[in-house]
Every structure is written in C-alpha cells, then in structure tokens.
C-alpha atoms as a printed R data frame, in Angstrom:
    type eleno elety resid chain resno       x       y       z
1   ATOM     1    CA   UNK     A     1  12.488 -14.659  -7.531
2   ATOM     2    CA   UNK     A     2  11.900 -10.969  -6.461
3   ATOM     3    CA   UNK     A     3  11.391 -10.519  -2.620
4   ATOM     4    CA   UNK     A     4   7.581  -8.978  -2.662
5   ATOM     5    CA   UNK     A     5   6.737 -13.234  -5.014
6   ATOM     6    CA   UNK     A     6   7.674 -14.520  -2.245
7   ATOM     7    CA   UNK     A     7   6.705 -12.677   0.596
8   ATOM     8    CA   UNK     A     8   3.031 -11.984   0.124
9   ATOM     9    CA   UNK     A     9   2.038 -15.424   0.523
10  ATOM    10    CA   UNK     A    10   0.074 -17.713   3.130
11  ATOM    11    CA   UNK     A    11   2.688 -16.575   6.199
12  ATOM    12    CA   UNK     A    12   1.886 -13.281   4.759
13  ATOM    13    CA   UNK     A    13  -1.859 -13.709   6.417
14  ATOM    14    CA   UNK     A    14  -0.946 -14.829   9.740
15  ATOM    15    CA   UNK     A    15   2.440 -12.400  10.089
16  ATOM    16    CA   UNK     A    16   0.013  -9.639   9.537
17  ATOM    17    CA   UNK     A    17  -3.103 -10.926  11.032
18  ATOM    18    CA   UNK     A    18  -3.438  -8.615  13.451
19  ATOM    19    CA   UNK     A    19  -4.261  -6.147  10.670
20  ATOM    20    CA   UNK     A    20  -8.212  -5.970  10.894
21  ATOM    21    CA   UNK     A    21 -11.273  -4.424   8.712
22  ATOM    22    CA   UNK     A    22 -12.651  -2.365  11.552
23  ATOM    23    CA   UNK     A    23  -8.794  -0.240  11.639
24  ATOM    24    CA   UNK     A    24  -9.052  -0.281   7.838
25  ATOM    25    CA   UNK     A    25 -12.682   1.062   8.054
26  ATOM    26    CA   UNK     A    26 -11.500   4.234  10.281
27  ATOM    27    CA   UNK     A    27  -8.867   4.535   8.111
28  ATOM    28    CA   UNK     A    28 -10.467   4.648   4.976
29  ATOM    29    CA   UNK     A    29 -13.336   6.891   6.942
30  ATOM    30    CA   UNK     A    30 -10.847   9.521   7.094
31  ATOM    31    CA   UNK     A    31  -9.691   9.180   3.664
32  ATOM    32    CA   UNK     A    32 -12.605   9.645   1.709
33  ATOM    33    CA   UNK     A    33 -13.301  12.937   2.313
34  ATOM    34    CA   UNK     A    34  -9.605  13.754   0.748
35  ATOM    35    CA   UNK     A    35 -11.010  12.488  -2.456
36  ATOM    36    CA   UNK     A    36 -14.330  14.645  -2.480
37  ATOM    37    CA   UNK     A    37 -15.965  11.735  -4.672
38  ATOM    38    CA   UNK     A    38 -19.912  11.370  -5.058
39  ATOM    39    CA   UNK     A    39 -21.661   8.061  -4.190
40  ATOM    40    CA   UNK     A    40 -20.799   5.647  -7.272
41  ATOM    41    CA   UNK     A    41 -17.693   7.048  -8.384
42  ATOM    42    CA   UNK     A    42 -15.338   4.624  -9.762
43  ATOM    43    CA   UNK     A    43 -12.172   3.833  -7.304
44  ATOM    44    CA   UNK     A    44  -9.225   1.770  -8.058
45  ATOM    45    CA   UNK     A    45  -7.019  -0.190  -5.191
46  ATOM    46    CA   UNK     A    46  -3.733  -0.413  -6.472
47  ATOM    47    CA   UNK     A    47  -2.159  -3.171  -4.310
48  ATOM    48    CA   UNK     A    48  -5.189  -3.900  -2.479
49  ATOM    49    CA   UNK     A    49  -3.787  -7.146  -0.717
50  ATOM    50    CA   UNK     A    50  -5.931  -8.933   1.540
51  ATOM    51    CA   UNK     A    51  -8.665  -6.432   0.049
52  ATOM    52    CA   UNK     A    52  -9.617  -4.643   3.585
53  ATOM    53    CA   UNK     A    53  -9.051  -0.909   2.634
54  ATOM    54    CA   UNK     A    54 -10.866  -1.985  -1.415
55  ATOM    55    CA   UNK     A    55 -14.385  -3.504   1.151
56  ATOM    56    CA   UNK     A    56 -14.252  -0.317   3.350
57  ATOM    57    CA   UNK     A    57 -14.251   1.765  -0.113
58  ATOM    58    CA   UNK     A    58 -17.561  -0.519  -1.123
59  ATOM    59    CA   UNK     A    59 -18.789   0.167   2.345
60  ATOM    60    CA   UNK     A    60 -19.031   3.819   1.485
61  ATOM    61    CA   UNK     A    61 -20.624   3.211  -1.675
62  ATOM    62    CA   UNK     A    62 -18.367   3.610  -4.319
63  ATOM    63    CA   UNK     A    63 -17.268   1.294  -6.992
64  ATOM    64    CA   UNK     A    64 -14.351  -0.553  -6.305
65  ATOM    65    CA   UNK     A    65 -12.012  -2.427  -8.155
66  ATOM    66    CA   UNK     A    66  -9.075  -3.934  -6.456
67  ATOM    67    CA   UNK     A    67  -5.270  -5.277  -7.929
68  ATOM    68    CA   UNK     A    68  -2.758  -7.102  -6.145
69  ATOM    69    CA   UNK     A    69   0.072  -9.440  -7.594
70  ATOM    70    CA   UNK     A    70  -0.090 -12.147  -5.198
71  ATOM    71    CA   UNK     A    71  -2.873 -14.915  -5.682
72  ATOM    72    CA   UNK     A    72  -2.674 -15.908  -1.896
73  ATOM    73    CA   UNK     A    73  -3.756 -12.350  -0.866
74  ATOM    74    CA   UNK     A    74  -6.582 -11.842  -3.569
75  ATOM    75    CA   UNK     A    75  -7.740 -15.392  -2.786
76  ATOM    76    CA   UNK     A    76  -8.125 -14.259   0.577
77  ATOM    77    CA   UNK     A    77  -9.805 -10.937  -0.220
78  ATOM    78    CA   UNK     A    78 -12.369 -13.304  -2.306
79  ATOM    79    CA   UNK     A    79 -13.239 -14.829   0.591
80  ATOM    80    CA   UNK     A    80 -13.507 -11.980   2.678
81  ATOM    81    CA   UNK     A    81 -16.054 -10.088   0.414
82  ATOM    82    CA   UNK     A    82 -18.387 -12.356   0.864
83  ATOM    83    CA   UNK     A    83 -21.137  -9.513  -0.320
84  ATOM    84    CA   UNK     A    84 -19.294  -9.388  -3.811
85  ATOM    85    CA   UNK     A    85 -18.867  -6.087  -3.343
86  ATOM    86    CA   UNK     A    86 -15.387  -5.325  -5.107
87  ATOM    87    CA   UNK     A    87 -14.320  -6.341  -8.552
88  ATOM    88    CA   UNK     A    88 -11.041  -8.418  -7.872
89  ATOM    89    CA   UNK     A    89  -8.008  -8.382 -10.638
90  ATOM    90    CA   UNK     A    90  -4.438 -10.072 -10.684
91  ATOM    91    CA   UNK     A    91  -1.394  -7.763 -12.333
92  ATOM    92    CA   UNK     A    92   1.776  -5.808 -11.019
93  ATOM    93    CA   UNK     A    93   1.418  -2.628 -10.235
94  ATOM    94    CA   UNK     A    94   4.085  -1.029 -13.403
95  ATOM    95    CA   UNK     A    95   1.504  -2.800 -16.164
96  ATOM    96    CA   UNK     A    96  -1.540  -3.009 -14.628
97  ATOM    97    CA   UNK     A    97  -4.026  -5.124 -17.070
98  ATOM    98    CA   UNK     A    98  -7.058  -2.527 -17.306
99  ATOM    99    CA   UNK     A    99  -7.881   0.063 -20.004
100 ATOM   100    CA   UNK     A   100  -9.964   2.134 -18.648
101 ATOM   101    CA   UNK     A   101 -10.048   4.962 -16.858
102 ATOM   102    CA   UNK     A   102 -11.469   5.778 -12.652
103 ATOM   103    CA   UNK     A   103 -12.603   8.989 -10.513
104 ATOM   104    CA   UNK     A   104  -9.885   7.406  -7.903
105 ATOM   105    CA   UNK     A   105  -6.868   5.855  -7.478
106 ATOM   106    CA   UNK     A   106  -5.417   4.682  -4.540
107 ATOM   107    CA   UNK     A   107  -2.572   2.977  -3.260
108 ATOM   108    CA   UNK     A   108  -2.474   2.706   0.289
109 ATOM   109    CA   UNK     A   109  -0.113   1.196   3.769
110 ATOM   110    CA   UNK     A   110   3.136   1.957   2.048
111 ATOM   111    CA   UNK     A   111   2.576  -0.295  -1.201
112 ATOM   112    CA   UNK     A   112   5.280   1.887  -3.307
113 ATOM   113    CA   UNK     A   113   8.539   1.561  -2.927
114 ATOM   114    CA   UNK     A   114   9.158  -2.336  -3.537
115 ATOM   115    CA   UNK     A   115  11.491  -1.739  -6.680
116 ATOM   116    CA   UNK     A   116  15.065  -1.152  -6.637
117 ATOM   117    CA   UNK     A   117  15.453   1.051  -9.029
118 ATOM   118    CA   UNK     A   118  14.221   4.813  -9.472
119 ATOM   119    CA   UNK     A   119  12.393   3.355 -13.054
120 ATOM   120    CA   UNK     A   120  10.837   0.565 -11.719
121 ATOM   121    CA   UNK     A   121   8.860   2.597  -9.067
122 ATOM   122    CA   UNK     A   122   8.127   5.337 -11.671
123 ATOM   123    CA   UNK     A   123   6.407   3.063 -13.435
124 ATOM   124    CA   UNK     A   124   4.027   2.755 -10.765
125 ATOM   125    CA   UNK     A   125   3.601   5.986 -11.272
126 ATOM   126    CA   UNK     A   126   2.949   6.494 -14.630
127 ATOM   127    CA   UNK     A   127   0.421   3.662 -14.799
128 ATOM   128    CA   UNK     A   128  -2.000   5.934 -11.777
129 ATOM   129    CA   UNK     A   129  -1.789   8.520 -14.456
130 ATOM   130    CA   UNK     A   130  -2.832   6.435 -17.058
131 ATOM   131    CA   UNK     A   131  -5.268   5.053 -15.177
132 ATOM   132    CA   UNK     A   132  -7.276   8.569 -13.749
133 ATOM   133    CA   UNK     A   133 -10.169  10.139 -15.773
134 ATOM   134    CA   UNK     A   134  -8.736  13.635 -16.646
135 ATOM   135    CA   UNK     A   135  -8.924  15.663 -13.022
136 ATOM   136    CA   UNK     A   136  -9.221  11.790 -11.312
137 ATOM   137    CA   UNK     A   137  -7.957  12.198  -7.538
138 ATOM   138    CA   UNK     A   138  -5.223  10.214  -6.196
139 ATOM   139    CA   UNK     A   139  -3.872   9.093  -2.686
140 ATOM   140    CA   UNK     A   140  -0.534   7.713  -2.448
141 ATOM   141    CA   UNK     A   141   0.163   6.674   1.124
142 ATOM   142    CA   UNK     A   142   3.650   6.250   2.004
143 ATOM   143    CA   UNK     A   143   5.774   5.750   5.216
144 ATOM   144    CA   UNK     A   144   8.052   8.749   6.284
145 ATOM   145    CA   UNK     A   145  11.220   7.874   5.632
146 ATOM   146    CA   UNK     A   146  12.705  10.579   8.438
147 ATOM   147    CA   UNK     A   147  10.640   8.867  10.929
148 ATOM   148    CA   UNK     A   148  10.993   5.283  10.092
149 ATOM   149    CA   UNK     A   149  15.233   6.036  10.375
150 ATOM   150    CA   UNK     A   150  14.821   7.291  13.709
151 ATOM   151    CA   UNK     A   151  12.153   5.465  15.030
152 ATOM   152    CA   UNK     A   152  13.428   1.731  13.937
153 ATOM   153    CA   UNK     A   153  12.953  -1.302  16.085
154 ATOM   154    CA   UNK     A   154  15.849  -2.960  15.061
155 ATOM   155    CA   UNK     A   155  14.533  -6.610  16.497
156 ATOM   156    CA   UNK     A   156  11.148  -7.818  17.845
157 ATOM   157    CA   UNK     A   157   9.595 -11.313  18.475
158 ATOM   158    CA   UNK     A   158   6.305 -12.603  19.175
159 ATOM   159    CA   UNK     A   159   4.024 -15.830  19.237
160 ATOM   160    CA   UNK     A   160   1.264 -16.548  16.235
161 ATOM   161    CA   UNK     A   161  -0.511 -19.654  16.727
162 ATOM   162    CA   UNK     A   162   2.162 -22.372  17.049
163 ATOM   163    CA   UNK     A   163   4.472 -20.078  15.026
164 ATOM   164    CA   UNK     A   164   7.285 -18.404  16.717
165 ATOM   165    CA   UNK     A   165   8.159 -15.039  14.483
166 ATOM   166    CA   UNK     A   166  11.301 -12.973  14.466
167 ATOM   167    CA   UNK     A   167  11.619  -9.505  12.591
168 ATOM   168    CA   UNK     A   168  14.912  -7.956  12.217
169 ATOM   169    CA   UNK     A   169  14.731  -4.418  10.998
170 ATOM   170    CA   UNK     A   170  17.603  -2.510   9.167
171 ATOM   171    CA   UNK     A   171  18.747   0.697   6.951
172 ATOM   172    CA   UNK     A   172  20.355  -0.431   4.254
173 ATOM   173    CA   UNK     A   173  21.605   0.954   0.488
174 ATOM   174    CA   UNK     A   174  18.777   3.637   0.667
175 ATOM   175    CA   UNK     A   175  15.737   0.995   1.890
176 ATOM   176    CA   UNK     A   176  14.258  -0.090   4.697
177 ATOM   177    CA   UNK     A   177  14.266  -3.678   5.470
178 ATOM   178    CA   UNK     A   178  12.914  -6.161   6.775
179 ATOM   179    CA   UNK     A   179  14.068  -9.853   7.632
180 ATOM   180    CA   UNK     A   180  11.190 -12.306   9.250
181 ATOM   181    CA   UNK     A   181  12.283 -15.802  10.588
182 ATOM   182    CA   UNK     A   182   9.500 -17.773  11.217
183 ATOM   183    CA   UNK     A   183   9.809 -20.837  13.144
184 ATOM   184    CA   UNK     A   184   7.604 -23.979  13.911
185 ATOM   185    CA   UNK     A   185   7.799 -27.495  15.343
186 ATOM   186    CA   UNK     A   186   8.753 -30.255  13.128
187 ATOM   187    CA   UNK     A   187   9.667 -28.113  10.595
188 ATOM   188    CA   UNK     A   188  12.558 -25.628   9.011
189 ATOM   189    CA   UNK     A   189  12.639 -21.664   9.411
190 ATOM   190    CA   UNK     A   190  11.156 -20.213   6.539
191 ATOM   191    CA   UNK     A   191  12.601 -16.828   5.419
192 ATOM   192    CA   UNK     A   192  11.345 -13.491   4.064
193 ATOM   193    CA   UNK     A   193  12.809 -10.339   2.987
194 ATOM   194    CA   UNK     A   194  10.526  -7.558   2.557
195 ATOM   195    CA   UNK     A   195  11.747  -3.834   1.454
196 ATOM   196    CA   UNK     A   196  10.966  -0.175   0.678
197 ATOM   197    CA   UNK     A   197  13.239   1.870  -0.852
198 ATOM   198    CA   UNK     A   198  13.037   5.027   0.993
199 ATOM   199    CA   UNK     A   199  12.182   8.288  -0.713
200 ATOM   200    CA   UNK     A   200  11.625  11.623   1.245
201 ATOM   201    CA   UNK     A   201   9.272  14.275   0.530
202 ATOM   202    CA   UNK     A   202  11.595  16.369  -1.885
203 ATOM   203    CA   UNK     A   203  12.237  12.987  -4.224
204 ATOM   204    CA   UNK     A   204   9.060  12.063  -3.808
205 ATOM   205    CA   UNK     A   205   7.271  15.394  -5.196
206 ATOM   206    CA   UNK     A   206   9.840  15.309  -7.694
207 ATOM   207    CA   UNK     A   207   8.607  11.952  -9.379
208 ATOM   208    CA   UNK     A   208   4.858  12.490  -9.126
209 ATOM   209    CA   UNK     A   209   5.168  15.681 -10.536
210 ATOM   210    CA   UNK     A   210   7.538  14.133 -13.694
211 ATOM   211    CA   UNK     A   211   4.612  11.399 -13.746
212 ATOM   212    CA   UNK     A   212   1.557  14.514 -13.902
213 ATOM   213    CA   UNK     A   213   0.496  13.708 -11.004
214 ATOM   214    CA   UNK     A   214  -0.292  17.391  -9.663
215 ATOM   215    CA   UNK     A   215  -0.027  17.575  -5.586
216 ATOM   216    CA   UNK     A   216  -3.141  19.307  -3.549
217 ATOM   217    CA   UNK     A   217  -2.034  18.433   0.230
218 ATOM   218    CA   UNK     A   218   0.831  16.268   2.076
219 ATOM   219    CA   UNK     A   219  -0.593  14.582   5.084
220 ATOM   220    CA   UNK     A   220   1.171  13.086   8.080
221 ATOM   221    CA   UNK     A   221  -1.130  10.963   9.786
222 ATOM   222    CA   UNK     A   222  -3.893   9.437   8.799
223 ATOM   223    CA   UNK     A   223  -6.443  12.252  10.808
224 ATOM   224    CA   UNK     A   224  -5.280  14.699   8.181
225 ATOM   225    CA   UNK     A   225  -2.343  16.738  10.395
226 ATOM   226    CA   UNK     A   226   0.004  18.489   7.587
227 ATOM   227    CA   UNK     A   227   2.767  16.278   7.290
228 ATOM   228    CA   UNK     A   228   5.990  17.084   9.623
229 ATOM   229    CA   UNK     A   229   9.090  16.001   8.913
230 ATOM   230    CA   UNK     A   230  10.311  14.645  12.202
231 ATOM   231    CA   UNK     A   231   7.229  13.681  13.879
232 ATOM   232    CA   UNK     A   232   4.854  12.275  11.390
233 ATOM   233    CA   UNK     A   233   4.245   8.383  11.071
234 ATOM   234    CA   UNK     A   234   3.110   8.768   7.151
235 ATOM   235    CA   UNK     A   235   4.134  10.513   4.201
236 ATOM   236    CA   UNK     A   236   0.636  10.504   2.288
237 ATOM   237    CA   UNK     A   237   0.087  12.590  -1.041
238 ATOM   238    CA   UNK     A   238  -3.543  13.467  -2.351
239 ATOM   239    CA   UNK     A   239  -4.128  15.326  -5.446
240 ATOM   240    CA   UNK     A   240  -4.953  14.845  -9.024
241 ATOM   241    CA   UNK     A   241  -4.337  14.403 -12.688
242 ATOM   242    CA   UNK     A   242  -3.541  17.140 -14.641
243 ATOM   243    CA   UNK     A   243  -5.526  17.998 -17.701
C-alpha cells in the first residue's frame, strides 16, 4: 500500500490537529484576491483533506467543490461543514472523477509532490488543466524545497491526548521525509511515512508549463512577498490556463 493510503487516516486528525479553520480562513483571505474571481464562481479543492481551506472558499462565497482520496479526511470534512456548504467528492488527484470544467483550481499546503516518479506528479498536472474553463486561474501551493533542506528539524516530539508522537525528518533520494512513531498505553507503535518529492522553482516551471498551465506570479509566503529562494517558507504558483 502506497504511503499517502495509509497515512491520511484517523492519526492523521489528531497528528495534525493543531491545524485550525480560523489559520485556514487568513490563509485563504489572502489567497483569493490572487484568483480575481467574482462572487459564485466555481472553485475546485484538489486535495482538500479535512476540508478547512474548501469551507473558507464557501465562506467567501464561491462555489466549492472539494476532492481528497482518503475517506477518513472527507468524513471528517462532512462533519465539519455542518452548513452544507461544499460539494464533497472521493478520487486521486491523477484521475480525478469530474467532467466538467471550474473558474478555479486549487491545490493547497503542499498536496503535490506525493508520487515518486516525474509522471505520476504530472499527471496531477494535466488533470488541473483539464479541469479549468479556458483562462480558469490556478494556485498551486508548494513548500520551497531550498528552504525546507536548510531549515529541517531533523527530530521533534510532543504529547496529543494520551498519545506520545515522534517525527523524524530526513533528505532522502530527492524527497523530503517524514517518519511519525506514535505511541500509546496498552498498545503497539503505529508507523507512518509521509513524503514530497522535492522540486525547485526551475523543475517546477518546467512541468506546469509542459502541462499549459501558463505562470502569472511566484509567491513566497502566503502575504504575497515574491518568492526568494533562500528565505521563503512556500513555493506557491498562481496563473492560468492557456487558451
């Protein structure tokens, strides 16, 4: 079983429950104005997890449909949009199961990358092309790869509940990994692997532009500072699909 079937799964929620709607709200906030969409217009959440970035779309009035692979996440997004705000879909990301077209595409908090090979992750591509209306606007936001290789905590720990989680962090065969232990009374460690293969700007360009995705701005951080290099936390990529 690939890494990202078993990972995204009920320890999933409390590893990452510190991850709240407000943060997604302020990020989203920012977003939106990237995008340049009127009131109504048609967004898709391409990996939309837990669904907190998809209900902070909604918030803002647009129409939101949201796609994740993992049944454990969506089930929780369910919940969580308890307004019935978003439209809520199962599929993977390379064949995603709609046939129509959106104003918006996003794919947001480094949800590329989980393939190990170059086609795979293309794929992912391809399908946000398929997916735009002619001129539909796109956000792909990644990690920075330089920053992420110089900035790595190799090891952390911390307390969740009764859980007791370990993270080791390495750089490894062009990706960025992750290894989480989690431990808890009465019971064995249970073990995840989660990874992003790690492509810089140059690579990056290079496949959205093979994939007709056309670029319009590289951000660094999420408050819209051009993207450096060595100091920015993000690699994010707005633009749109060529006619």
């Amino acid at each position: 079983m690939a890494w990202y079937q078993e990972s995204f799964g009920n320890d999933y929620l409390i590893v990452y429950k510190h991850r709240d709607l407000q943060g997604a709200y302020h990020e989203v906030k920012k977003m939106i104005d990237w995008l340049g969409l009127k009131q109504g217009a048609e967004v898709l959440d391409l990996c939309c997890g837990m669904g907190r970035h998809s209900m902070a779309l909604a918030e803002f009035g647009y129409d939101v449909t949201g796609v994740d692979l993992s049944e454990v996440l969506l089930n929780e997004a369910v919940k969580l949009d308890d307004g019935k705000q978003v439209t809520w879909l199962r599929g993977d990301m390379r064949e995603v199961p709609l046939d129509r077209q959106y104003d918006a595409v996003v794919n947001l908090f480094t949800s590329f990358g989980y393939f190990d090979e170059d086609e795979q992750n293309e794929k992912v591509l391809h399908e946000i092309h398929r997916l735009l209306k002619e001129g539909g606007r796109f956000i792909i936001d990644f990690l920075n790869p330089v920053y992420v290789q110089s900035n790595l905590v190799p090891q952390s720990e911390r307390t969740e509940e009764d859980l007791w989680i370990r993270e080791a962090r390495t750089i490894e065969d062009g990706c960025v990994r992750k290894r989480i232990v989690i431990s808890q009374k009465g019971t064995a460690d249970r073990h995840y692997l989660e990874q992003v293969k790690l492509y810089d700007r140059t690579a990056f360009e290079a496949m959205l532009l093979k994939a007709g995705l056309h670029i319009d701005h590289v951000y660094g951080e999420y408050d819209g500072q051009a993207y450096d290099a060595e100091a920015s936390s993000r690699l994010i990529f707005v633009g749109h699909k060529e006619g």
